[in-house]
N, C-alpha and C positions, 0 to 999 in steps of 0.2 A: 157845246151842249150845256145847259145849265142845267142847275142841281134839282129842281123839279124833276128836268126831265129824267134827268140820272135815274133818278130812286124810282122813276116809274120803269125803266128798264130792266134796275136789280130786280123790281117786286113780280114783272112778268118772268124771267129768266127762275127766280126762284118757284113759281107758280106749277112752272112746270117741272118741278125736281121734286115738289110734294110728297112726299111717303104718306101715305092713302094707306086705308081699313087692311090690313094684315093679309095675306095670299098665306100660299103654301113655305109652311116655317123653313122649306130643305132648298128653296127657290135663293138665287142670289143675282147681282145686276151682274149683265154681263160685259162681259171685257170691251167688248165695242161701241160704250158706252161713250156720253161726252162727260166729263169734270161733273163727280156729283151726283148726276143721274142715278135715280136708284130702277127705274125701268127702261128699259127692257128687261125680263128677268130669266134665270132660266132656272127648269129646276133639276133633282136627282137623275129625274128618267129622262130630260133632255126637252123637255116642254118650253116652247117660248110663252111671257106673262109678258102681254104687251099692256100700255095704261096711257092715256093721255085726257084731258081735262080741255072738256070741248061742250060749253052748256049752252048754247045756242043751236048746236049740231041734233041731227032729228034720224040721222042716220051713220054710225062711224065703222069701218071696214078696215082689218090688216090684210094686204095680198101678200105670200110669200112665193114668192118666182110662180103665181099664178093659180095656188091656191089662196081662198079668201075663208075669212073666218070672222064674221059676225060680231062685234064689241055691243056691252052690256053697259047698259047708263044706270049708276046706282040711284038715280032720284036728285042728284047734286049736280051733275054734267061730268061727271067722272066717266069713262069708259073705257072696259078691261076686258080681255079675251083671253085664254089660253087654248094653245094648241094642240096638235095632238104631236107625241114626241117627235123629234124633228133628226135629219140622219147631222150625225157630226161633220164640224165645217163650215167656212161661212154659207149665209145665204142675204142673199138681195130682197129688200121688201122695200111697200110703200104703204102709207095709212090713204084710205079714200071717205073724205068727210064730204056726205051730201053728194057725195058724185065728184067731186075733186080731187084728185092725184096730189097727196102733198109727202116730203119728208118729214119720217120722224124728229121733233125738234131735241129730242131726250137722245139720239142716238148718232153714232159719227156716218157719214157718208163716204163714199166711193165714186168711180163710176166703171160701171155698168150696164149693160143693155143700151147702151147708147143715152145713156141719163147719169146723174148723181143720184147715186139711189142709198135709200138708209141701210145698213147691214147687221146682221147679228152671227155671233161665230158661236157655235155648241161646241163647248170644249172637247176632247179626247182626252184619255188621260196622258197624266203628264209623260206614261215611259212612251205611250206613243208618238204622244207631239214636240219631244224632245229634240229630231233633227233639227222642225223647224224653231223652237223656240230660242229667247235671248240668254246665252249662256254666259256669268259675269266669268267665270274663269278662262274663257278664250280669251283670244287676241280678234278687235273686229275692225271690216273695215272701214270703208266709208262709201257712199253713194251717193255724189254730185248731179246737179243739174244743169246740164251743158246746154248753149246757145248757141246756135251755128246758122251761116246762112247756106242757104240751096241753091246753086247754081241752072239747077235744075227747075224748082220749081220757082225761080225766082223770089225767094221768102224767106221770113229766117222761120230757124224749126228748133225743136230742143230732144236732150235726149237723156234719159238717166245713166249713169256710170257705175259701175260699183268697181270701188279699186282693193285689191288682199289690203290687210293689216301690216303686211313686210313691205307694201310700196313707196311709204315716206321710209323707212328704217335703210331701204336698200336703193340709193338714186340712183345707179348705174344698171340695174337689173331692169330686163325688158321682159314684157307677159305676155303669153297669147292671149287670145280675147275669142271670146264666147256673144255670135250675136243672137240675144234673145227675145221673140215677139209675141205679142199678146194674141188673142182672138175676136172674132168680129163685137163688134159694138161694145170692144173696149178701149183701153189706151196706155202710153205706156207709163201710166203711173199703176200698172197692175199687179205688174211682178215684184217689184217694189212693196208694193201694200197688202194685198190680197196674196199674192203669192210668196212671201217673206223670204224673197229669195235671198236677202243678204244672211239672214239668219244661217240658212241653209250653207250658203259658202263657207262662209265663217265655219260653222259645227265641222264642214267637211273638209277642210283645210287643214286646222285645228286635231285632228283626228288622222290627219295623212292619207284620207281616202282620195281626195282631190287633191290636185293641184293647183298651187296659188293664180289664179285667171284675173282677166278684166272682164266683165260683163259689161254687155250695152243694151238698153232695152228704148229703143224708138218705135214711133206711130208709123205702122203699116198701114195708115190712107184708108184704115176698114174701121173707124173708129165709131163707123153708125152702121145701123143696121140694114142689110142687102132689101131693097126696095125703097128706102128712105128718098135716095137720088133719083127725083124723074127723067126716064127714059135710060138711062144705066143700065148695060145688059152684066149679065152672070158673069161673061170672061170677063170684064172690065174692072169689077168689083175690086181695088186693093191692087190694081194692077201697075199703078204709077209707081207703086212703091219700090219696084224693082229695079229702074234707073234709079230714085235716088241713095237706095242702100250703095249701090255698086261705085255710085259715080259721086256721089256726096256725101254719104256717112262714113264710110269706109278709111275715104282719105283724108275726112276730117278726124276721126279717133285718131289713125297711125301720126298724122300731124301733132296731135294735141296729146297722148298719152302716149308710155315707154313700149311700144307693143314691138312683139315679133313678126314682122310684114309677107313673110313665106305662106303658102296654104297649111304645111305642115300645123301650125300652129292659129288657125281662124276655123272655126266650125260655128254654124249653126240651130237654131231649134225655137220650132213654137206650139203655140198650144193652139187647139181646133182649127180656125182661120187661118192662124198663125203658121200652121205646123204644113197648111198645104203651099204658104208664100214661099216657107223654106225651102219645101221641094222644088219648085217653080224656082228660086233664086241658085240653090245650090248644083243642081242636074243641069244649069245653065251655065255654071261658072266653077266645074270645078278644077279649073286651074285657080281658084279663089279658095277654096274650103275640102277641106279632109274628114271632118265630122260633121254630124247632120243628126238630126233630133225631132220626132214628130211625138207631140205630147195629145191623144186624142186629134190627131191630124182631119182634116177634111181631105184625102189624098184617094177621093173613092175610086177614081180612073183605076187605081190598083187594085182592086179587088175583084174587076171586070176583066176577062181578053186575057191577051199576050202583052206582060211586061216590056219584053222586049223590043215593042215596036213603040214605048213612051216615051216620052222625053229625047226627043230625039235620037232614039234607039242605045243611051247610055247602060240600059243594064244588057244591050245582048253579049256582051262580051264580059263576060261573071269574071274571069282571073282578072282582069285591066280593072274593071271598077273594085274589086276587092284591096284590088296592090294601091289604090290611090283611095279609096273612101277609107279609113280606118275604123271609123263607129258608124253604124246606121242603127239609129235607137227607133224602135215602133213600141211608144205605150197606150194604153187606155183602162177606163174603170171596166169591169168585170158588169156592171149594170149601164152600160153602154151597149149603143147598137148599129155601129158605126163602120162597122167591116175592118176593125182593123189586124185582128186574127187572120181573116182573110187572105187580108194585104199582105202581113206577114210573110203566111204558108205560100204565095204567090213567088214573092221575092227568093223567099228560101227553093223553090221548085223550078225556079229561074238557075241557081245557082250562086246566088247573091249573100252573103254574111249579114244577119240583121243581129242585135238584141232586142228580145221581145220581152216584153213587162205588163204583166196586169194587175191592177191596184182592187185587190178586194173588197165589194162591196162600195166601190163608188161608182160614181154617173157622170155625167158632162158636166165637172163640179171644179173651182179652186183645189180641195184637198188632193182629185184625181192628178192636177198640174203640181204641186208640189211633191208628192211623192213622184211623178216622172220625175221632174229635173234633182230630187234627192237618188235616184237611181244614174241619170245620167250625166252627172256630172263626175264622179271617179272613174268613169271610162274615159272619159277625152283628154287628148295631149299627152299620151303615157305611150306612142309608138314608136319612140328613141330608145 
């Protein structure tokens, strides 16, 4: 690149970091910002101040997961919106300039809805968001990105790891392992990013609520949205995924990391999509897993009929599955409408041992899956 071109790319990159005619003084950039950016903003009451510098544009629109909200051109090509307060937690958005779908360039991405979508997180305060947040006085771990091939799908595939803080400290000590999966038209860089779940281990390790685990968080094959694939029926959706956990991820972890190989110590859990693979994997194989975790599960078969007669008739026999399931966790947001209360009281009217959790005040949201796995992780691996 020569140095013309250079300075023409600082000068665009800074173009759009501009701090622009004054907003609300109590407004600050928000955390999921890129380097610098001073917008996205949010303010006291939890208002997103969205701003972007588009003078050509004749029309510019912020969507947030499907609300839109109209942006204002000061006369310059400036264009700013604010919204109405927004619930705490991240949320997924995209700017629509002229009718085109783009990312915010001011703001970091993810993916989501089966896109990379821009995101903005409304803070909580801090004693709330303290499980998940980065605490310097722990001890943290680490969370690798593993490469592996599939036998199965003949491919190579990868997967995230997260190993405790005492795994390099202690080379002889071996871990259970927690496998955890995202929900539809995500992937598994979710739980990882969106979901902070290392933060999370960490706080509760750190704390002696949990116990030191391995996490693995891999692509359950639902990483686009149910109708994307023509001709794809509903059972098929995400359905490959289930040989390859079993038959390729499985015995590639135990191969590659110090784990504990007994069911006693392998459990389970995901969130919406995620949380009904679980079922589907776990109820199938539980000479494989002793704990099991549905965070806002898609598991509606349960909330319908005679338990008993599901999964191939695993819950009719309530003492047998009690003596070998050890956690059956059922959470969801309290502004959810997903049957899982339902599911619950079913399970329990079967005879069946659940823990049930409901996150107040949230919906089919990120914060809803972090406060599950912040509940369900001090229950698992504690039945010695």
């Amino acid at each position: 690149m020569n140095t013309k071109s250079f300075f023409a790319l600082l000068l665009c990159a800074m173009g759009a970091m501009t701090v622009y005619a004054q907003d609300a003084v109590d407004a600050k950039p928000a955390s999921t910002n890129v380097p610098m950016a001073q917008y996205p903003k949010v303010t006291a009451d939890n208002r997103g101040v969205f701003r972007i510098s588009a003078p050509k544009a004749q029309e510019v629109v912020v969507d947030i997961c499907g609300k839109k909200y109209n942006m204002t051109n000061d006369g310059q090509g400036v264009w700013t919106a604010t919204t109405d307060p927004l619930v705490v937690g991240p949320h997924y958005y995209a700017l629509e300039i002229d009718g085109a779908r783009v990312n915010d360039p001011s703001s970091r991405t993810v993916y989501g809805c089966g896109l990379d979508m821009s995101y903005i997180e409304i803070p909580e305060t801090a004693e709330e968001a303290a499980y998940y947040t980065y605490n310097k006085d722990v001890q943290h771990g680490q969370v690798r990105l593993c490469q592996y091939w599939s036998n199965v799908e003949q491919k190579q595939r990868q997967c995230y790891v997260y190993t405790p803080a005492e795994y390099e400290q202690n080379p002889t000590k071996r871990y259970p392992v927690l496998y955890l999966q995202h929900g539809m038209a995500e992937n598994e860089t979710g739980w990882h990013i969106q979901g902070r779940m290392a933060n999370i281990m960490d706080n509760n390790i750190a704390s002696g609520k949990a116990v030191p685990m391995i996490v693995v968080m891999d692509n359950g094959n639902c990483d686009y949205g149910f109708g994307s694939k023509p001709g794809e029926q509903f059972n098929e959706f995400g359905a490959s995924f289930y040989k390859v956990i079993v038959e390729d991820i499985i015995p590639y972890i135990d191969a590659t990391f110090r784990t504990l190989t007994d069911r006693e110590n392998r459990a389970m859990a995901g969130l919406s999509w995620g949380g009904f693979q679980t079922f589907n994997t776990t109820m199938a194989n539980i000479d494989k897993f002793s704990h099991v975790g549905s965070f806002s599960g898609a598991i509606f078969s349960l909330a319908a009929g005679d338990v008993k007669t599901l999964y191939d008739g695993v819950f009719a026999d309530a003492d047998k599955f009690n003596s070998q399931i050890h956690t059956l966790f059922i959470g969801t947001g309290s502004e959810e409408n997903l049957g899982s209360q339902k599911v619950n009281d079913n399970l329990n009217a079967a005879g069946i041992k659940t823990h049930f959790y409901l996150s107040e005040g949230t919906a089919h949201e990120w914060l809803t899956w972090r406060r599950c796995f912040n509940q369900f992780v001090p229950l698992i691996f504690k039945n010695k």
